[in-house]
N, C-alpha and C positions, 0 to 999 in steps of 0.2 A: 674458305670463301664465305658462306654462310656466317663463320663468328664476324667477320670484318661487317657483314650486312648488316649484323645485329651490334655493331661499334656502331658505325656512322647511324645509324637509327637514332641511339642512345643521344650521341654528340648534337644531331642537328636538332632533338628536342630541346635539350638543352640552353641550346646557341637561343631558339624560339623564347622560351621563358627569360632567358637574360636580358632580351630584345624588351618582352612586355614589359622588363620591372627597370630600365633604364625610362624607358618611356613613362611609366606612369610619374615619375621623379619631376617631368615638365608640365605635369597634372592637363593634358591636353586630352581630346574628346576620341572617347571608343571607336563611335561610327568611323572616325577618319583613319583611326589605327588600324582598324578589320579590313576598312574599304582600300586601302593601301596595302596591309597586307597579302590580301585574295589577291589583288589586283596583279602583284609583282610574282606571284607564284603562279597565277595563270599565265601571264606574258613567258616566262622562262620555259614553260611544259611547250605552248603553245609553240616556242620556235623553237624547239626539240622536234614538235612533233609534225611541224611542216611539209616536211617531203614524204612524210610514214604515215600519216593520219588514217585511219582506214574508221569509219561510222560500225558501228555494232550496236545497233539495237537495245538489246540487250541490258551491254554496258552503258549507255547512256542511261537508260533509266535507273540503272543499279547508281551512277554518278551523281544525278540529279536527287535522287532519295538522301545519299550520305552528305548532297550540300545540304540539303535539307538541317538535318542533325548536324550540321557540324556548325553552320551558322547559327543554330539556337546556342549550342552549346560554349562556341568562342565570346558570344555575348551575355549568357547567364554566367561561365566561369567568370567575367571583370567582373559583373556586380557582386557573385559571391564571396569575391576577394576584396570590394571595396568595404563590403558589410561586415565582414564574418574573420576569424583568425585564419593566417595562410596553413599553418600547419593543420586545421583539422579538416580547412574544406580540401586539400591534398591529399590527406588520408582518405576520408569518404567517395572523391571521384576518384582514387589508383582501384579503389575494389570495383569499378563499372565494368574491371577483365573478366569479372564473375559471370558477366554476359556473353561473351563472344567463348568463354570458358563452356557454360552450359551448352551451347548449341552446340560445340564439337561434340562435346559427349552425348546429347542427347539425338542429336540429328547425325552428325556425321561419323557417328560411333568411332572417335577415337578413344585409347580406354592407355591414360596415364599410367605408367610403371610406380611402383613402391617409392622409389629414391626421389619421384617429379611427385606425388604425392606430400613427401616429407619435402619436399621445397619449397611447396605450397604454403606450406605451414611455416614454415622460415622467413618467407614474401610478406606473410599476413602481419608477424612476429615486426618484421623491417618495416611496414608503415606503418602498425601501431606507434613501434618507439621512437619513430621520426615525430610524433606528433606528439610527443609525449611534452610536457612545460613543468617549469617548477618556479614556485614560490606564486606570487597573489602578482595576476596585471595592473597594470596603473589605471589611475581610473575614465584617463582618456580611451585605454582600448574598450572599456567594459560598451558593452552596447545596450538599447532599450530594448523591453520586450517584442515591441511592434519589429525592431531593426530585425533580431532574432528567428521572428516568425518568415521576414522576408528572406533572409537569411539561408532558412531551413528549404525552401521553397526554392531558391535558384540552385543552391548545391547540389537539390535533388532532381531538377531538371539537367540540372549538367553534367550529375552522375551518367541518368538514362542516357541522354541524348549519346553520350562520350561511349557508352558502353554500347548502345545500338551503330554509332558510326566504325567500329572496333568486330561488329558481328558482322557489318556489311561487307567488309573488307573479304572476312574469311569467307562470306558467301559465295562471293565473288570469284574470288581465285581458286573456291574450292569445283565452281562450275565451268572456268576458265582459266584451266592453271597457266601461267607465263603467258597468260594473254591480255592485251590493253592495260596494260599496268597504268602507261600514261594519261591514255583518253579517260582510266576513269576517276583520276585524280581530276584532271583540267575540265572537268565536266563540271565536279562541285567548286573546283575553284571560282570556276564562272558563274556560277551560279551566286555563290558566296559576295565575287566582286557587285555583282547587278546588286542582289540586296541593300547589303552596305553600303552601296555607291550612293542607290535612290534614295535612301536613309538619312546620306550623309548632307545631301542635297536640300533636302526638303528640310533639315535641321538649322535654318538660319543665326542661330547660335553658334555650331560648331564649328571650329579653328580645327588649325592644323601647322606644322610648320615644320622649313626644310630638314633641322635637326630629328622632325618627329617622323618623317619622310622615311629620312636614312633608316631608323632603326625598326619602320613598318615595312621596310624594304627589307631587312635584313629579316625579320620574323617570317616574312611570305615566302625566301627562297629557304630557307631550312623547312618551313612548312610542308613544300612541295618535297622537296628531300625525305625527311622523315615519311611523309608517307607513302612516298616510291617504294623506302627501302620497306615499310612493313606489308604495302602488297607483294613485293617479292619474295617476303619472308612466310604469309599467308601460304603460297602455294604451295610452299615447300616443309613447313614446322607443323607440328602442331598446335591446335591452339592453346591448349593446355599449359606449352611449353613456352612458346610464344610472345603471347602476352603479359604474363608474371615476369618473364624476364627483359624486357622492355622497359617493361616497369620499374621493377625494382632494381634496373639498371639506371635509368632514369633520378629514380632518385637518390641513389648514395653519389651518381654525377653532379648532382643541384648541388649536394650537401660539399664538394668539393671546389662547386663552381664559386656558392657563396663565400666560400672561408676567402679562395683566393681573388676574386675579385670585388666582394661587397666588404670584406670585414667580418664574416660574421663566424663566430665561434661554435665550436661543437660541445654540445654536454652528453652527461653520460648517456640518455637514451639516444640523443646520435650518435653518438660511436656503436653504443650498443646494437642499433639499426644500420649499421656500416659493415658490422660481422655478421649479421642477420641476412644483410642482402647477398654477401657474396657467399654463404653458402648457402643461400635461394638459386644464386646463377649454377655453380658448381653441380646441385643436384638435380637442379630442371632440367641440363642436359645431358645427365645422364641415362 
């Protein structure tokens, strides 16, 4: 049961990133992608959660913090990807697990086995080589120093942010195991949508349209998915385990999802980061 939770995990993140990179293809405005996507991932928890909804204190605020960081982080990840090469700013935010990593061990004394150690290193091994490029860019990718500086500056906001909304989760479930999985998703969903929404509002510039509709539609319910399943997985893994292998499930899926649906080929340090990850999964669960 557990490995299926940690599939559809993997899969609905996925489905989410295909969602953004269709979308940016019609070069249409963020605020209206984020505002569309929170929106449809609230709406879907929301009438789950209609008849069951019980308030927790608690969880609310624990909800409303992680809209917090997730809405920084959903809108510094675009510009870092508009700025910056996809493969490096993906390697530097996959280690933000270093965060929700630290606090198991530190606070919640969970203490890694030998084999989830050496898989650690296998994980780290899988998004170096995923990042890895060969030969000289062209000289439309190359960026300007200024670009660079900004560059460096959202990546590392979106690392934090990504890595703090990844700690709150295990906070969470580790004080409320199997409880409010959902209120505390639709919490920052809602949260998420209000932002984006006022955002998108007051941005009289920014478009939107039904094609672009559909595919914020479809990023918002994998959204709320994906992070069902990783509160559920919170209560139950550790973090240790957990979050490297999300991850690094995550990404030899991307590297499968691009061949087959964008075109896009594998070299050697992708393959190389394709044997990397799966004996990242193999020995993190052990």
């Amino acid at each position: 049961m557990i490995s299926l939770v940690y599939l559809f995990a993997v899969l609905f993140s996925v489905s989410q990133s295909a969602s953004v990179k269709y979308y940016r293809r019609n070069n249409e405005d963020v605020l209206f992608f984020n505002a569309v996507k929170s929106l449809a991932a609230f709406l879907v928890l929301a009438a789950l959660l209609v008849w069951n909804f019980r308030f927790h204190a608690p969880t609310a605020a624990y909800g409303v913090l992680y809209g917090v960081f997730l809405a920084i982080s959903m809108h510094t990840g675009y510009k870092a990807l508009c700025l910056g090469p996809m493969s490096l700013t993906g390697m530097i935010v996959s280690f933000s697990v270093i965060l929700p990593i630290a606090y198991g061990i530190v606070f919640a004394r969970e203490k890694p086995t030998v084999f989830q150690g050496v898989g650690l290193v296998f994980f780290v091994l899988s998004v170096v080589f995923t990042s890895l490029r060969t030969g000289t860019p062209p000289a439309s990718q190359e960026t300007s120093a200024k670009d660079r500086k900004k560059w460096l500056l959202y990546v590392f906001l979106t690392f934090m942010t990504n890595g703090l909304c990844s700690t709150l989760q295990k906070m969470h479930q580790s004080a409320y195991p199997h409880r409010q999985l959902g209120e505390f998703v639709l919490y920052a969903c809602g949260f998420c949508t209000l932002v984006f929404g006022v955002a998108y509002l007051k941005k009289r510039t920014a478009h939107g349209s039904v094609r672009g509709v559909g595919f914020a539609g479809l990023a918002g319910l994998s959204n709320a998915a994906a992070n069902f399943c990783t509160l559920l997985l919170a209560g139950n893994e550790y973090a240790a385990v957990m979050y490297p292998v999300i991850s690094a499930g995550t990404v030899l899926a991307a590297l499968v999802c691009g061949r087959m649906l964008f075109g896009e080929k594998l070299g050697l340090g992708q393959w190389a980061a394709l044997l990397c990850g799966l004996a990242a999964v193999v020995l993190l669960r052990l």
